[in-house]
C-alpha positions in Angstrom: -88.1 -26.2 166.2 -90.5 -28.3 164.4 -89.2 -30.2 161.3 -90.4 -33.2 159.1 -88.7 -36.5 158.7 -89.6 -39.4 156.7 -88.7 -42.5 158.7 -89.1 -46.3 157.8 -93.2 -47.3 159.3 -91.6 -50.3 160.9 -88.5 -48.3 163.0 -90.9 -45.4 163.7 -93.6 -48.4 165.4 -90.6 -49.7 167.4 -90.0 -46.6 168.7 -93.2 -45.0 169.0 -93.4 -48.0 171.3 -89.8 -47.5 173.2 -91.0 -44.2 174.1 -93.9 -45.6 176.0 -92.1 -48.2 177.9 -89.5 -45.6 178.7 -92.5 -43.4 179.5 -90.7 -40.2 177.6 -91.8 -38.3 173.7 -90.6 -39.8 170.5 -89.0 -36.3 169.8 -86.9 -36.9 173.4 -85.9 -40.5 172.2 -85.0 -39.0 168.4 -83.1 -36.2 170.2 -81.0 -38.6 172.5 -80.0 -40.8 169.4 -78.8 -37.9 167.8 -77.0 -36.6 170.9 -75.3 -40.4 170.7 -74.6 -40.6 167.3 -72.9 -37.4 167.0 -70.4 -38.1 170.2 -70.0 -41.6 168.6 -68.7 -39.4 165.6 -66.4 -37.0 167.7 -64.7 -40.0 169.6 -64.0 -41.9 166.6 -62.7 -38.5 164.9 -60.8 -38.2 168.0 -59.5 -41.8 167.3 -57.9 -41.4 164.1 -54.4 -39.3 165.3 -51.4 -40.6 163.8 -49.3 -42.5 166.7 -46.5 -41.1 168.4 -43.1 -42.0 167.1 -41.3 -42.2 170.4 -39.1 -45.6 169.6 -37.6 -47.2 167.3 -34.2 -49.4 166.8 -31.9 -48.5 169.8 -34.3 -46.3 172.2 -35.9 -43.1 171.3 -36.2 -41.0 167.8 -33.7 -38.8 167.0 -36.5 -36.0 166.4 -37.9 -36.1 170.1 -35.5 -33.9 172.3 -36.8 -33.7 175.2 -39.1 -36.3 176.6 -40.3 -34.4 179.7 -42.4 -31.4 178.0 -45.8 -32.7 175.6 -44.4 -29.8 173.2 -41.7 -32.5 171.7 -43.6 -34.9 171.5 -46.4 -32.8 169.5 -44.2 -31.5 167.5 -42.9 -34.9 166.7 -46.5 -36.0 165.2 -46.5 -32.9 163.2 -43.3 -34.0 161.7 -44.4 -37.5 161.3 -47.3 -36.3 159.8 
């Protein structure tokens, strides 16, 4: 797809001239930044889930049943959440 950008003269000289020492398009380079940017994104997304409440005062929380299936403890975040 072809689409226009308006990008700063001096970043689009430094990479005009990263994608000649890497020997590869500026449209590849633009791509791959994109592509990191966005996983960057879904990581720290990813990142932000409240913490398990699995202690406390004396041992485990009252709300976790059974400590040998995930489906406790999810349910424990939902009801922390």
């Amino acid at each position: 797809m072809r689409t226009t950008l308006n990008i700063d003269s001096e970043l689009l000289i430094k990479a005009k001239s990263l994608a000649a020492k890497e020997r590869t398009h500026l449209t590849r380079l633009i791509e791959q930044g994109l592509m990191l940017r966005l996983k960057k994104q879904t990581v720290r997304s990813y990142r932000h889930r409240p913490d398990l409440p699995v202690s406390g005062k004396g041992g485990l929380q009252k709300t976790i049943s059974d400590t040998l299936t995930h489906r406790a403890l999810l349910d424990a975040v939902d009801d922390a959440s």
